[in-house]
ROSE-951087 format. One record per residue (C-alpha): residue in one letter; z, x, y; residue number from 0. Coordinates in steps of 0.05 Angstrom, whole numbers. Each point is the difference from the previous one (the first is absolute). Example, Ala and Ser with C-alpha at 12.3 -4.5 7.8 and 13.67 -1.06 7.14 Angstrom:
a:156:246:-90:0 .
s:-13:27:69:1 .
//
This chain:
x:433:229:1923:0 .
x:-26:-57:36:1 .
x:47:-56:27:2 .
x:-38:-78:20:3 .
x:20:-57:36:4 .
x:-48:-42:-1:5 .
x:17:-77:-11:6 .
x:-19:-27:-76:7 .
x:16:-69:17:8 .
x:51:-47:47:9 .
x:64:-26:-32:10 .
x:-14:-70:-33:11 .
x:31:-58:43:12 .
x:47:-12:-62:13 .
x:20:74:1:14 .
x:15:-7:80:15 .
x:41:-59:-11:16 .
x:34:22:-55:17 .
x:26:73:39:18 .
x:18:-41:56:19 .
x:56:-32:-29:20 .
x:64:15:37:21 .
x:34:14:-70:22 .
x:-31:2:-73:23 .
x:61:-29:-36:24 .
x:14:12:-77:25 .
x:-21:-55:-60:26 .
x:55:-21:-31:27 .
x:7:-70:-44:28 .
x:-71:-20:29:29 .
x:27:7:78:30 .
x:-3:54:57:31 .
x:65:27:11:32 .
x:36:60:43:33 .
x:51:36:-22:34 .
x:76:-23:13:35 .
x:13:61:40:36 .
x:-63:-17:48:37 .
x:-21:73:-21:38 .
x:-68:15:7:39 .
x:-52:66:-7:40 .
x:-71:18:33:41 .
x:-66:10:-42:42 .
x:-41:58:38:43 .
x:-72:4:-9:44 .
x:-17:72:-41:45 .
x:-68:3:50:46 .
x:27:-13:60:47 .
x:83:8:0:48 .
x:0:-61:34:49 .
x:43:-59:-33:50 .
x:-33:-57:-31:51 .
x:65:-41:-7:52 .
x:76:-9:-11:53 .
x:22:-22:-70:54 .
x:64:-26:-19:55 .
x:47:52:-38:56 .
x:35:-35:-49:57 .
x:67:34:-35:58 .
x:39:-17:-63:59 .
x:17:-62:20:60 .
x:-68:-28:15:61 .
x:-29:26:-65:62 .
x:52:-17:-47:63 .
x:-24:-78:30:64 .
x:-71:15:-20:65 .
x:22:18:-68:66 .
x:36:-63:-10:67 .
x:-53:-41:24:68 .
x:-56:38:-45:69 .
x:48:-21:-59:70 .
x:13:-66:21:71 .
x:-70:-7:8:72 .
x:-11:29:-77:73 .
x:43:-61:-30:74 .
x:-13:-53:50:75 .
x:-69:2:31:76 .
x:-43:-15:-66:77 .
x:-34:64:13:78 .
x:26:38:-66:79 .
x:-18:-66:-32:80 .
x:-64:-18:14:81 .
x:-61:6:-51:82 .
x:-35:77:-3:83 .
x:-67:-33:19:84 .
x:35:-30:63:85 .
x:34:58:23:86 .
x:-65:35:-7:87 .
x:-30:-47:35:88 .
x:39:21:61:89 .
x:-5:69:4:90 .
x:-76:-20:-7:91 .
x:16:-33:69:92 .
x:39:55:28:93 .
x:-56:51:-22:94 .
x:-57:-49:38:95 .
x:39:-15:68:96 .
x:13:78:4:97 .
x:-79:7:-14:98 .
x:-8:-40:61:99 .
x:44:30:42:100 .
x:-11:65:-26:101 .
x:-31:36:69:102 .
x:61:-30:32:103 .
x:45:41:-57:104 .
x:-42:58:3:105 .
x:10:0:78:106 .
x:84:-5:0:107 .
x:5:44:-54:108 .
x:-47:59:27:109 .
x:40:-5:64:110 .
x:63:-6:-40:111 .
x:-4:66:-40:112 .
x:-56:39:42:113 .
x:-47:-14:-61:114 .
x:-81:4:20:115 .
x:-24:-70:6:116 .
x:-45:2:-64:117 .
x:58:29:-41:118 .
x:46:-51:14:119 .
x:-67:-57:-10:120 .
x:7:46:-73:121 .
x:75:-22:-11:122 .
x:-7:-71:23:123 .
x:-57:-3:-48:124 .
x:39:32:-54:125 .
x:64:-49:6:126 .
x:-53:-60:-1:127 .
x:-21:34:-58:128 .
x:68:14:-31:129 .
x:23:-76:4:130 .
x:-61:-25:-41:131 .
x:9:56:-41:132 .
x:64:-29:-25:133 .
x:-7:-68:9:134 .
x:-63:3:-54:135 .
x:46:52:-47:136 .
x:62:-53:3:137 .
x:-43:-45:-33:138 .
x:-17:40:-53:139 .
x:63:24:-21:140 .
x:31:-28:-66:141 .
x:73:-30:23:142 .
x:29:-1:-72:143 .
x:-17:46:-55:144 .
x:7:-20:-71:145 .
x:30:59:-32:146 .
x:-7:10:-85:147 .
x:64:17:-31:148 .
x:28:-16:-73:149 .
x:46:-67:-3:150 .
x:-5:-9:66:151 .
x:-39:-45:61:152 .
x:-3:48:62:153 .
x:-29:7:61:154 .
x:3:33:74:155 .
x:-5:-56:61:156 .
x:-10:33:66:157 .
x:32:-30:68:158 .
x:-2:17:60:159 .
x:62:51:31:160 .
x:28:-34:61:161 .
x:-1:32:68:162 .
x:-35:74:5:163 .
x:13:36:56:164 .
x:-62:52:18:165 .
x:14:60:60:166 .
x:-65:19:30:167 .
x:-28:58:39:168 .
x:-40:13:58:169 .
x:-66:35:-15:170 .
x:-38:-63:-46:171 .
x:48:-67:27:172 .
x:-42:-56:-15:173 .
x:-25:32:-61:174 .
x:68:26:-32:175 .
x:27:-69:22:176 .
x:-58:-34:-50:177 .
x:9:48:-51:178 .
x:79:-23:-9:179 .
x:-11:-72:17:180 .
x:-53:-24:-41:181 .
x:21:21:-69:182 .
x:75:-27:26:183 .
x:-26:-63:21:184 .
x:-49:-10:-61:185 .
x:46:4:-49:186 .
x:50:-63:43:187 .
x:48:51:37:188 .
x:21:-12:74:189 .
x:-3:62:41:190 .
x:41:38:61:191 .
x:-44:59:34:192 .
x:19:47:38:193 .
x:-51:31:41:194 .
x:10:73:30:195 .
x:26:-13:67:196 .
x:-59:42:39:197 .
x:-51:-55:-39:198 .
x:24:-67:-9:199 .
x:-53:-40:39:200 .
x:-41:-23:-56:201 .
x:44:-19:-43:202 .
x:24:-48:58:203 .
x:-73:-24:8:204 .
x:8:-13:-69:205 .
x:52:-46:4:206 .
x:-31:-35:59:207 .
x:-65:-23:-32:208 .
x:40:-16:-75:209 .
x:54:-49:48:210 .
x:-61:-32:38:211 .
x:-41:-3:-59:212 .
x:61:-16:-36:213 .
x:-22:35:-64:214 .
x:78:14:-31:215 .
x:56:-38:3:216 .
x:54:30:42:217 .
x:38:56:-25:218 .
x:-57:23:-54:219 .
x:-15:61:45:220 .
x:51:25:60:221 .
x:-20:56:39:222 .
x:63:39:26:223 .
x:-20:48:61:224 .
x:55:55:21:225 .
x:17:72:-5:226 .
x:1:40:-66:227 .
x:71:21:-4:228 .
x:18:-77:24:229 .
x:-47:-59:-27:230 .
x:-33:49:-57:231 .
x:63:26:-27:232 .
x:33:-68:0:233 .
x:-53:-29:-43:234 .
x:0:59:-44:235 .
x:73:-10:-16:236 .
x:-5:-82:-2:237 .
x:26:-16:-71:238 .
x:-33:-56:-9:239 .
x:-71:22:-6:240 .
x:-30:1:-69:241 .
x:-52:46:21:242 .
x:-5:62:42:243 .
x:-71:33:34:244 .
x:6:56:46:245 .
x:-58:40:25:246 .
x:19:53:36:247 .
x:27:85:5:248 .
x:34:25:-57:249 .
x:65:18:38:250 .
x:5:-79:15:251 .
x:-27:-22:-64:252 .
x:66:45:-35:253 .
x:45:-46:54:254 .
x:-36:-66:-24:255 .
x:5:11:-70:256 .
x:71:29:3:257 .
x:25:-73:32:258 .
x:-51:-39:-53:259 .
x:34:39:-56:260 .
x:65:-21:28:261 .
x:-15:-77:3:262 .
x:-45:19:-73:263 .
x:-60:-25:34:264 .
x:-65:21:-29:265 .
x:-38:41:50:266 .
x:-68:24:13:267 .
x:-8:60:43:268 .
x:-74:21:26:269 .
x:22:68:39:270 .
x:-38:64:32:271 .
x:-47:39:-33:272 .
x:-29:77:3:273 .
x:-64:-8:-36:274 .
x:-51:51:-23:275 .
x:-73:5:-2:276 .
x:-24:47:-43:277 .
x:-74:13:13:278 .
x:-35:40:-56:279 .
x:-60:54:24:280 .
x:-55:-56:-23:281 .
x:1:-47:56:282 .
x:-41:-18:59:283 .
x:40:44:49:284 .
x:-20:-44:58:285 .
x:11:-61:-26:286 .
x:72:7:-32:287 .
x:19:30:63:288 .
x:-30:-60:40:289 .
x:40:-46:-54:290 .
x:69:36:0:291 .
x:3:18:86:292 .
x:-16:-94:0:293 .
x:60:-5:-41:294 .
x:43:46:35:295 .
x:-17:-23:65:296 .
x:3:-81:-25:297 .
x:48:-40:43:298 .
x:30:73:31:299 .
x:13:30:-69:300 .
x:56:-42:-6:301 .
x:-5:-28:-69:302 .
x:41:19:-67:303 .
x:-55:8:-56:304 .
x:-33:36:55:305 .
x:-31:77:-27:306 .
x:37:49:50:307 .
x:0:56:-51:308 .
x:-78:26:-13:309 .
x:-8:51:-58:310 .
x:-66:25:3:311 .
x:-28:44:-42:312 .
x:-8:68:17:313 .
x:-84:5:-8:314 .
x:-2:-45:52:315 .
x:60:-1:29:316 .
x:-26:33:78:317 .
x:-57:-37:6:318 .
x:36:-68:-7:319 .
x:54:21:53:320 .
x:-53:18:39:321 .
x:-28:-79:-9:322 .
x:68:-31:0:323 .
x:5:39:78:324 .
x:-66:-20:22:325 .
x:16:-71:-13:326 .
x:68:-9:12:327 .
x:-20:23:70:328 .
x:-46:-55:18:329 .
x:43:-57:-19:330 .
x:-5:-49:52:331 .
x:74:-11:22:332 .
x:20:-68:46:333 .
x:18:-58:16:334 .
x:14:-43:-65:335 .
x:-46:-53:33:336 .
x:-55:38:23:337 .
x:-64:0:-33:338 .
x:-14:76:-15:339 .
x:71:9:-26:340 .
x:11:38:-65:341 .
x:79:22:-1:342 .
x:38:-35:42:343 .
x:81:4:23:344 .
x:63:27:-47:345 .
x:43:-52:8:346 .
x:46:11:52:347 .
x:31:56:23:348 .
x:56:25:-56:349 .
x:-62:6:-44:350 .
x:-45:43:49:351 .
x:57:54:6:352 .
x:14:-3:-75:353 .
x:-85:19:-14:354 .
x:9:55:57:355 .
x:60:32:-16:356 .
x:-21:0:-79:357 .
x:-61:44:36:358 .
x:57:38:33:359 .
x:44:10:-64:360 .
x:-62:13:-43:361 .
x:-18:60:36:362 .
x:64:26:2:363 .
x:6:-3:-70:364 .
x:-65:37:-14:365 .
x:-63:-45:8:366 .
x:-64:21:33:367 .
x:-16:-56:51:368 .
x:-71:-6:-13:369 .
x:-16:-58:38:370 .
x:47:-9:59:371 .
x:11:-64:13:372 .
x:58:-26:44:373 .
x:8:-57:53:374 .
x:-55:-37:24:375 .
x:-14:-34:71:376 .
x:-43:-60:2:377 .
x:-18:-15:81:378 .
x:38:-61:16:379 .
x:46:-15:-58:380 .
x:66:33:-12:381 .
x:11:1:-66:382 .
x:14:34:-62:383 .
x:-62:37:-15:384 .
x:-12:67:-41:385 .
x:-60:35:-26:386 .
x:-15:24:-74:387 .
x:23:63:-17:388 .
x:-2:40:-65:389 .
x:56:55:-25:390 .
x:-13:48:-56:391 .
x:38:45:-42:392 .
x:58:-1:-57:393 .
x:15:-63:-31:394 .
x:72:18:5:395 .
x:0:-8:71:396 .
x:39:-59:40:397 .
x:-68:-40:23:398 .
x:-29:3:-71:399 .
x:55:-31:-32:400 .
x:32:-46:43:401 .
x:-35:-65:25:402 .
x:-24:6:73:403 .
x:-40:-76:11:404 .
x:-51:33:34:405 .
x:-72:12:12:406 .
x:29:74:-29:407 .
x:-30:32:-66:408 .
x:23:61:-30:409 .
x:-54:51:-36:410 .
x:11:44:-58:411 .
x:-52:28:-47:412 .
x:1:-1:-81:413 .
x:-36:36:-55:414 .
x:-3:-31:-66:415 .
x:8:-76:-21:416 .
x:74:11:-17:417 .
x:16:29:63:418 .
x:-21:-53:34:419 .
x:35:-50:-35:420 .
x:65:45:-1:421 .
x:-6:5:70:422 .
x:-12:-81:12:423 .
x:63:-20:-47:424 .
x:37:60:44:425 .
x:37:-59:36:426 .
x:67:-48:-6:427 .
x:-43:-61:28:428 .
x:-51:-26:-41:429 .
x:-42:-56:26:430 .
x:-79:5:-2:431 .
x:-38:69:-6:432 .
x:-76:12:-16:433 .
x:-57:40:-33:434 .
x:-65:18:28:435 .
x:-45:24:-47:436 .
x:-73:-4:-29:437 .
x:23:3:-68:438 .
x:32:-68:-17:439 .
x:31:18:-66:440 .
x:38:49:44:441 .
x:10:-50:44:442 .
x:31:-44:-49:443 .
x:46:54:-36:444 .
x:19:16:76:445 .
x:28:-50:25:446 .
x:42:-28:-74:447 .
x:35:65:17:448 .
x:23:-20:67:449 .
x:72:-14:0:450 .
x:-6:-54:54:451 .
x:-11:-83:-13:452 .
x:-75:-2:18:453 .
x:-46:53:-16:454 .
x:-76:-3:38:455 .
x:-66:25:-13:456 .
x:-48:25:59:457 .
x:35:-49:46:458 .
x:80:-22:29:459 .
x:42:-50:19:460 .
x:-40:-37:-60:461 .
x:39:-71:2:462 .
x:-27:-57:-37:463 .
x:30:-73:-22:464 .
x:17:3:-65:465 .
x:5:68:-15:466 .
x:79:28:2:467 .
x:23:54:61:468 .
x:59:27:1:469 .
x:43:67:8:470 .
x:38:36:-34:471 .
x:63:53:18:472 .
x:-2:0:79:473 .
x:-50:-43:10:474 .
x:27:-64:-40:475 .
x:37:-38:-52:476 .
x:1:-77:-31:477 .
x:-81:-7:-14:478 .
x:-63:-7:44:479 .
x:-24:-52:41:480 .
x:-73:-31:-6:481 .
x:-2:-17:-75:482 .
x:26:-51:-57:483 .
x:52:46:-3:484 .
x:25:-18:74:485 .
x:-2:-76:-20:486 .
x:38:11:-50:487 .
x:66:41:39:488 .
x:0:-69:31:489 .
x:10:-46:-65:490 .
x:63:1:-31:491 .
x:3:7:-87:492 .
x:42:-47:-42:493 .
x:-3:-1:-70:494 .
x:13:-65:-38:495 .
x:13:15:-75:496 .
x:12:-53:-53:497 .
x:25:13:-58:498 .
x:-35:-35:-59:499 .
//
């Protein structure tokens, strides 16, 4: 397994400037501010272990503030108010000025979250691409629907909520962060995010360039930085949100929605996943391996709809662990920065002993380690590195059925088209599996059986506007993100009825 350090490219003067500052404050009401305690937290860079910079921790207080300004801001800024076309017009605005800055993004978020620089260009690209997404679909949506009914005039008008608070994770920031803000904002909402407290620095960018750009009035979008159990709890259980977002593990996601139901706040939950691909004995061997050992080695392995349970079929099934070895051991592991890199940092170290003691527990529960993996050393940098590694065996063991976040897959081999999709469904989460297969009317009668939101044909982590993803059971509730039907969580129904 090869480890680089070679230098891709020197840290934008912007980027420099921006790390530099003594204290990277939170965005509340449309101005920096610390939190009343003085409390504060350090960002460490995955690659290195180095810090990049001390945030302010804000706590109940603090956040409870935000909230009240992102609802003062609702009635009294003109935001909620303003023509569709207008407030299209600015995300337009937002979308270009990230454009422009986007190698200055893609920089402070691939040392944020350890991401390899042209994965994180990937997400900037995709948030650009998420705001114009919406900004166009707000325009086309009807705002009041003429219903037909006997002796009656009726119709639905759709408004915007109020304040939505969205709760976001570390692995895709800047992405996840576009993903919950756009649709919000499109539809006239004013927003509070809370960033996961290892990743908050783009976000903060964020809200630099919007206040010297001075794209939204004040208050339309707060960004609240702190720790989960402090700032993300207390905007969890703020009761005056309309809307709730969290992205996140299952085990939190059951804590968020628990103090949503309580306030009888709509929420939408995006959690883990444990997804399958089942790979019939008709494919290019090389090539699907090439495919699947990219995805489970993209940004660490440390995405949800990621496939970390391959069913291959049993034809085939030696000589494509033989490929998935051969190439899983020439991954080019470094330096998020550096040129050659292909799998970068976990991010930080919590994360690293929870990939290597799923190894640990794996084995111990009856999995062949068939691709060793464990820690990685990359000269210079100290920090959170692992190689691939692949486990094999029962499907009832620990490592194939809990979520590990890792550049970890787990083998096991089927025999007939219904064992395979038995074996895929054999799961409580239920996120994003896929089919590999020749034979697309298979293909197509595969993956409808799938008991997951998004079902994928000789490819994952398929994610495109305007289509809906989603989970279901462990892996979600409260719709998908990406679609009309995400615009439309963020409009609020009234019917009018006249009786005639």
């Amino acid at each position: 397994m090869a480890t680089i350090t070679e230098p891709r490219t020197t840290l934008a003067a912007e980027v420099s400037a921006f790390l530099k500052k003594p204290l990277h404050k939170a965005f509340v009401g449309g101005r920096w501010v610390e939190a009343a305690d003085g409390a504060t937290f350090d960002v460490v860079d995955p690659g290195s272990g180095e810090k990049l910079a001390t945030v302010a921790s804000l706590k109940k207080n603090d956040v409870d503030k935000a909230v009240d300004a992102a609802v003062e801001a609702f009635h009294q800024s003109g935001w909620a108010k303003l023509r569709v076309n207008e407030r299209s017009a600015v995300l337009h605005r937002i979308a270009d000025a990230v454009e422009k800055r986007r190698s200055i993004f893609a920089q402070i978020e691939s040392l944020d979250c350890g991401k390899v620089y042209p994965q994180a260009e990937s997400d900037i690209q995709n948030f650009i691409d998420t705001f114009r997404y919406f900004a166009d679909l707000a325009q086309a949506v009807n705002y009041r629907n003429v219903i037909a009914v006997k002796h009656h005039e009726a119709w639905v008008a759709r408004h915007p909520w109020g304040a939505c608070g969205f709760i976001i994770p570390w692995n895709f920031p800047f992405l996840l962060a576009g993903w919950g803000l756009a649709p919000a904002l499109a539809a006239g909402n004013t927003c509070v995010l809370k960033p996961a407290e290892d990743t908050p620095l783009s976000a903060l960018y964020l809200c630099q360039m919007i206040q010297e750009l001075e794209l939204l009035p004040a208050g339309v979008l707060n960004v609240v930085t702190g720790l989960g159990e402090t700032a993300g709890a207390a905007v969890s259980q703020n009761p005056r949100f309309r809307r709730m977002s969290f992205t996140g593990s299952p085990e939190v996601g059951r804590l968020v929605a628990e103090a949503c139901g309580r306030n009888l706040i709509p929420v939408k939950c995006e959690l883990g996943g444990k997804g399958a691909a089942v790979v019939f004995n008709d494919v290019d061997v090389a090539e699907t391996a090439e495919k699947l050992v990219q995805a489970i080695t993209f940004h660490s392995g440390q995405v949800c709809c990621d496939a970390t349970r391959w069913l291959i079929h049993r034809d085939i099934y030696d000589d494509f662990v033989d490929e998935c070895i051969t190439r899983m051991k020439s991954v080019q592991i470094g330096y998020p920065l550096d040129s050659q890199t292909q799998m970068g940092p976990l991010v930080n170290e919590k994360q690293r002993s929870r990939v290597l003691g799923y190894l640990e527990k794996g084995v111990r529960d009856g999995a062949s380690l068939i691709l060793e993996g464990g820690a990685a050393k990359v000269p210079g940098k100290n920090g959170f590195y692992v190689k691939p590694a692949l486990l094999a065996g029962s499907l009832n063991n620990v490592a194939a059925r809990e979520e590990i976040f890792g550049p970890v897959a787990y083998l096991a081999p089927f025999n007939s088209e219904e064992e395979g999709i038995r074996m895929a469904n054999d799961t409580d989460y239920g996120l994003g599996n896929s089919v590999w297969s020749g034979d697309l009317a298979r293909c197509a009668r595969v993956a409808e059986s799938f008991q997951s939101g998004n079902g994928w044909i000789n490819a994952h982590n398929v994610i495109v506007h305007g289509v809906p993803y989603g989970g279901i059971g462990k892996s979600g509730m409260g719709g998908g993100v990406v679609s009309p039907d995400t615009l439309n969580d963020y409009l609020r129904p009234i019917s009018v009825v006249r009786p005639l």
